[in-house]
VOFILUM-595648 format. One record per residue: residue number from 1; residue in three letters; x, y, z of N, C-alpha, C, O in turn. Coordinates in steps of 0.1 Angstrom, whole numbers, plus 2048, in hexadecimal, padded with zeros to 3 digits. Layout:
<atoms>
seq|type|n.c1|n.c2|n.c3|ca.c1|ca.c2|ca.c3|c.c1|c.c2|c.c3|o.c1|o.c2|o.c3
NUM|ALA|X|Y|Z|X|Y|Z|X|Y|Z|X|Y|Z;
...
</atoms>
This chain:
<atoms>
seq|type|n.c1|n.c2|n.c3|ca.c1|ca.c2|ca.c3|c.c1|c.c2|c.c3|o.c1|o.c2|o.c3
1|UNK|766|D41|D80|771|D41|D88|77A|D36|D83|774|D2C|D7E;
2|UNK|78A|D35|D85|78C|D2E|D7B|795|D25|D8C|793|D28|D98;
3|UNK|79D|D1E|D89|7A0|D10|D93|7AC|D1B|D9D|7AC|D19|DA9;
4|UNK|7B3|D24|D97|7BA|D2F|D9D|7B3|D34|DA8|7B8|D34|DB3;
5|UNK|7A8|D38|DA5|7A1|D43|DAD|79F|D51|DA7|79A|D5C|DAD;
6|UNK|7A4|D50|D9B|7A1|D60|D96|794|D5A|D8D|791|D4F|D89;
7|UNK|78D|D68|D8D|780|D6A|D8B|780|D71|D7A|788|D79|D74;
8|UNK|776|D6B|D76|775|D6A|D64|765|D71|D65|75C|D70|D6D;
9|UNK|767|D7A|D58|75A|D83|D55|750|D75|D4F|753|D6A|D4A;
10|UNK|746|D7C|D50|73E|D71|D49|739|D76|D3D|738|D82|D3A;
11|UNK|737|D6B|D33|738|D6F|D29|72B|D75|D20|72A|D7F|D19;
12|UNK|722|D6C|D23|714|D6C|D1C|70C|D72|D27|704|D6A|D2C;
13|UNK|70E|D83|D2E|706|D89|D39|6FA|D88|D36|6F2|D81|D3D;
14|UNK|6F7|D8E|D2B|6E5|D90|D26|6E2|D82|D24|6D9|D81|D2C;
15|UNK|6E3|D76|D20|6DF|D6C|D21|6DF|D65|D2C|6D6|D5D|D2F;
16|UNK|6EA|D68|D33|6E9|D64|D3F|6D9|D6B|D4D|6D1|D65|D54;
17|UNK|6DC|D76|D4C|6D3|D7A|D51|6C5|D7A|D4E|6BC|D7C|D56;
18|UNK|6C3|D76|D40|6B3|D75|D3E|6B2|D66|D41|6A6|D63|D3F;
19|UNK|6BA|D59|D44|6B4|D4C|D4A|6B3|D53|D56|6A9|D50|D5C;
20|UNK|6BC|D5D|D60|6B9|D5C|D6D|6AE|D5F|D6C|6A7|D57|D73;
21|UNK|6A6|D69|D65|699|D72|D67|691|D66|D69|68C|D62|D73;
22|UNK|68F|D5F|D59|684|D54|D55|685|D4A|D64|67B|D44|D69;
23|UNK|690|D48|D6A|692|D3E|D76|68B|D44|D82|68C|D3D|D8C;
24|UNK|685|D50|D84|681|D57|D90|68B|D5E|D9A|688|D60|DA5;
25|UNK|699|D63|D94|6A2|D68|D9B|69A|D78|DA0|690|D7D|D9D;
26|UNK|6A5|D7B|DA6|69F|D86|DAD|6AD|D8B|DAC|6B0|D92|DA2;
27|UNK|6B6|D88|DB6|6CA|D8F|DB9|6CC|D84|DB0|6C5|D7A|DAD;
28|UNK|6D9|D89|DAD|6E1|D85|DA3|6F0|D8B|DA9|6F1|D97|DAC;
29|UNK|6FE|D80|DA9|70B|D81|DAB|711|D83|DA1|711|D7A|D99;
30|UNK|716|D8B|D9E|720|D8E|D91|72A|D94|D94|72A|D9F|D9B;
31|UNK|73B|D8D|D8C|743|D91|D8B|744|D9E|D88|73C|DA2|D80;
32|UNK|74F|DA7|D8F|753|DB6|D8D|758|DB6|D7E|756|DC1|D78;
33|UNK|75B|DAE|D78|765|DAA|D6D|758|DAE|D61|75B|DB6|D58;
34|UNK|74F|DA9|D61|742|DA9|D5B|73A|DB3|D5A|730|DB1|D54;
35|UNK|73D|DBD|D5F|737|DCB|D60|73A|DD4|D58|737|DE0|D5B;
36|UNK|73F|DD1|D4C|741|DD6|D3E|738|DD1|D37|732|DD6|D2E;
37|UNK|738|DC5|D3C|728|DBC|D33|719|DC4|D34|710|DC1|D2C;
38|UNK|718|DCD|D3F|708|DCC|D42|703|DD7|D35|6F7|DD9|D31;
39|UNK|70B|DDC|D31|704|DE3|D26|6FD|DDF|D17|6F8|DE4|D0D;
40|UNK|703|DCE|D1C|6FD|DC6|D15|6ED|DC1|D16|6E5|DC0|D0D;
41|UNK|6ED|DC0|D24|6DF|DBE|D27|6D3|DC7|D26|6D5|DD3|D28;
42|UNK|6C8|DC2|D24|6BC|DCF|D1F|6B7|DD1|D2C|6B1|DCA|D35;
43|UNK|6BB|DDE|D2C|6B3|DE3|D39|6A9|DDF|D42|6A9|DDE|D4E;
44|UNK|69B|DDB|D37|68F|DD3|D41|691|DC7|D48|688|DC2|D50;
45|UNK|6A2|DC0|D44|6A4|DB3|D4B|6AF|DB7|D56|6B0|DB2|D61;
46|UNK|6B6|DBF|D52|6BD|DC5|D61|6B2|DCC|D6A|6B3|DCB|D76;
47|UNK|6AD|DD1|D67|6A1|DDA|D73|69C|DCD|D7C|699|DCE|D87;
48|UNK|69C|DC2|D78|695|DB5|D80|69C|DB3|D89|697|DB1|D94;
49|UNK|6A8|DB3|D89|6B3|DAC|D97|6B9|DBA|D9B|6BA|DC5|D95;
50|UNK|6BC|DB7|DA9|6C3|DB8|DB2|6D4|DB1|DB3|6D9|DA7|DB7;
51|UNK|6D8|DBD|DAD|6E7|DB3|DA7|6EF|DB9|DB0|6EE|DC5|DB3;
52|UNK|6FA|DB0|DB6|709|DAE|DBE|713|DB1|DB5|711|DAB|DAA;
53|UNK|71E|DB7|DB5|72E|DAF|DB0|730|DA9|DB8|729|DA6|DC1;
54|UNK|740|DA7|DB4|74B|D9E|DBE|756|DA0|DB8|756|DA2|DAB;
55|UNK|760|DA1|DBE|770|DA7|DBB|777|D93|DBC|77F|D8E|DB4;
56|UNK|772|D8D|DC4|77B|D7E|DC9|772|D73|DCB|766|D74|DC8;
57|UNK|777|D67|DD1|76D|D5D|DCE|769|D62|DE1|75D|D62|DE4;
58|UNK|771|D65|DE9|76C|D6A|DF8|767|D71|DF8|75F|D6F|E01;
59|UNK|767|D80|DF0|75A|D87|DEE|74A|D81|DEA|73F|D83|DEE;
60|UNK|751|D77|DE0|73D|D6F|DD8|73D|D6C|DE4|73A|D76|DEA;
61|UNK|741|D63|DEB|73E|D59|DF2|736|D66|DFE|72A|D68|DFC;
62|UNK|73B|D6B|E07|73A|D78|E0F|729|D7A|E09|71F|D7A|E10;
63|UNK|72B|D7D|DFA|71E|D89|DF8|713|D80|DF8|708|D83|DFD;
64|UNK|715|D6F|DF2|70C|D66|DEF|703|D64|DFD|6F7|D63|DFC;
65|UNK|70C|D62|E0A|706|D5C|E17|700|D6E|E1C|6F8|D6E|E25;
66|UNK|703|D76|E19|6FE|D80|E23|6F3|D89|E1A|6EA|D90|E20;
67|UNK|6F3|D89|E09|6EA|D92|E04|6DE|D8D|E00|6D3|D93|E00;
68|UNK|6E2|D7B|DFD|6D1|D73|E00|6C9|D75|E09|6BE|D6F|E09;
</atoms>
């Protein structure tokens, strides 16, 4: 998210997601923006989480406090 409030895809998804795994994640929050990325990631490491988007920083925030 950048100091504006608009929301930035992330860049390194499959890397990103395989420290969440190795870290014990379970859900995982990710940018709508980033959902062109997941075809990046290998299947057996997406099947581990329970993943969210978010369209805004009031949406994360929204999904963060109510989907934990």
């Amino acid at each position: 998210m950048t100091i504006g409030g608009s929301i930035n895809a992330v860049d390194n998804l499959a890397d990103l997601l395989q420290v969440c795994l190795d870290g014990g994640a379970k859900k995982v929050l990710i940018p709508s923006a980033s959902t062109a990325r997941l075809g990046s990631v290998p299947p057996e490491v997406l099947s581990k989480f329970q993943l969210s988007f978010y369209d805004d920083p009031i949406d994360a925030v929204q999904k963060a406090l109510f989907f934990m």
